[in-house]
C-alpha positions in Angstrom: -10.1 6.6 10.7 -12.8 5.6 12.8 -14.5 2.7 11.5 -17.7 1.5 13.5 -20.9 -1.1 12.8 -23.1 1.7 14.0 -24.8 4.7 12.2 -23.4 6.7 15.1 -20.3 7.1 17.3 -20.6 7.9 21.1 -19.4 11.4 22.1 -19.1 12.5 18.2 -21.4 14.3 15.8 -21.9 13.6 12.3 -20.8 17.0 10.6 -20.9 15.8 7.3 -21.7 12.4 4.9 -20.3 11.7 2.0 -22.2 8.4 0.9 -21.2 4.9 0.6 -18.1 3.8 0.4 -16.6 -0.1 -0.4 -13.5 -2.1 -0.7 -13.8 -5.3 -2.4 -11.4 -8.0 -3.1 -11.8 -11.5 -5.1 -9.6 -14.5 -4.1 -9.3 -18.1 -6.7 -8.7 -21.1 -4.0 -5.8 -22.3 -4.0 -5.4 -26.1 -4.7 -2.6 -27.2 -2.0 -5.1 -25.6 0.4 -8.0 -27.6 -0.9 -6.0 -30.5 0.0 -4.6 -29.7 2.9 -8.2 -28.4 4.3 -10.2 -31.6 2.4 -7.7 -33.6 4.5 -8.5 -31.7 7.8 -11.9 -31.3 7.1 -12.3 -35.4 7.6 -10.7 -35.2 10.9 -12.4 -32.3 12.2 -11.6 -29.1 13.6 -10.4 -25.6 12.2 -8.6 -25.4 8.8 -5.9 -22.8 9.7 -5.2 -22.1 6.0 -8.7 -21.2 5.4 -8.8 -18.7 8.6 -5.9 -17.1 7.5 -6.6 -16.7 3.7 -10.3 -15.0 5.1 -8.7 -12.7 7.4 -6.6 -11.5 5.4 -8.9 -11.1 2.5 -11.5 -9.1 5.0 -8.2 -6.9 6.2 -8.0 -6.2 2.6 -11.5 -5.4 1.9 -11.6 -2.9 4.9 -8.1 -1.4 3.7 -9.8 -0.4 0.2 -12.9 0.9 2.3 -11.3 3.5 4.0 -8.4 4.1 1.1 -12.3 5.2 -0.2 -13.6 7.2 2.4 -10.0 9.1 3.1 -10.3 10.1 -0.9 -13.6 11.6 -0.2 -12.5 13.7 3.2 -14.1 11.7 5.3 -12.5 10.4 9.0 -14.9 8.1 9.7 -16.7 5.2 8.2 -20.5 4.5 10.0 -22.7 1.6 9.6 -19.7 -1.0 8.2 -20.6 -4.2 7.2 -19.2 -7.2 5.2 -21.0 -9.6 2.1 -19.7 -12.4 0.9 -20.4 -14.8 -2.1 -18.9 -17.3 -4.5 -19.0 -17.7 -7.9 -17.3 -21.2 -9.8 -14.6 -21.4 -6.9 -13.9 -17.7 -6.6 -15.0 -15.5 -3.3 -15.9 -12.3 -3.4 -15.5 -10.1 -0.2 -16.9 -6.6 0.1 -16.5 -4.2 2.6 -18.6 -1.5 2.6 -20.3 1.3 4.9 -21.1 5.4 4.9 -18.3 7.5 4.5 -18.9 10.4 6.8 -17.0 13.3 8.9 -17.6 13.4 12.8 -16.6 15.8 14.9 -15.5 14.7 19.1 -18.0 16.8 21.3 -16.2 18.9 23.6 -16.5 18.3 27.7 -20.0 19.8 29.0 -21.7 19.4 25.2 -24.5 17.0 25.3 -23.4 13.7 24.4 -19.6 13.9 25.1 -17.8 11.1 26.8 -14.4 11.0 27.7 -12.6 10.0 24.9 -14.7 12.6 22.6 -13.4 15.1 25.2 -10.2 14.2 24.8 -9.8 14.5 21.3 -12.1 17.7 21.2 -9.0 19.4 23.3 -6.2 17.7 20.9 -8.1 19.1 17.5 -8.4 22.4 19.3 -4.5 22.3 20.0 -4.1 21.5 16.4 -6.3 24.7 14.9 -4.5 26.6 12.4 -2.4 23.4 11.1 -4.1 22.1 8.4 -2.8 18.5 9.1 -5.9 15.5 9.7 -5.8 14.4 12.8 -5.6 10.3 13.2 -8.3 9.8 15.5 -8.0 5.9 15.6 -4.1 6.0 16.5 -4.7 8.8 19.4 -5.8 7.2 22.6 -7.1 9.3 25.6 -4.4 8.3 28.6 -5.0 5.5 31.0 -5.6 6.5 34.7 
């Protein structure tokens, strides 16, 4: 699943779009961690418990997002963004973003870089089996 902050993704075409997706998730504090961060918080500094309860609520958020898009047919997710609020102690995070399907442009098409390339000759390996194709795990080699 591509998942990119633009409305477009360098050396693909947007074949189809399937609207907005989201993932949200809602998190209580937790009151050892006010403590621990109130008692960090006077000397300074980062509050590691804090850091790590945010990233993995975002993680979260994102995982529900495309969960979302990949139910709809779509391999890519453009224009992703987060919002975040709080009501009476509780934090909301949301994940959200246009669930749409691009397609690699081939070497020699306008527009194509190398990776597009790449994966234009893998999906054309892969005609006749039915099977998505993982964009985001498949990495054109190094050289």
């Amino acid at each position: 699943m591509i998942v990119v902050t633009t409305d477009t993704v360098p050396g693909y075409r947007v074949d189809a779009v399937y609207g907005e997706v989201t993932g949200v998730t809602v998190r209580a504090r937790n009151a050892f961690a006010n403590w621990t961060a109130g008692v960090r918080s006077t000397f300074g500094g980062e509050v590691p418990e804090f850091t790590e309860a945010l990233l993995n609520a975002r993680q979260e958020a994102v995982g529900r997002m495309v969960y979302d898009a990949q139910q709809r047919g779509a391999n890519a997710v453009l224009g992703m963004r987060f919002e975040t609020s709080e009501i009476n102690g509780w934090t909301q995070i949301c994940a959200y973003g246009t669930a749409a399907v691009t397609l690699p442009l081939a070497q020699g098409e306008n527009g194509a870089t190398g990776q597009s390339a790449y994966m234009a000759r893998q999906s054309s390996q892969h005609q006749g089996n039915h099977a998505p194709i993982d964009f985001q795990a498949q990495q054109p080699p190094r050289s």
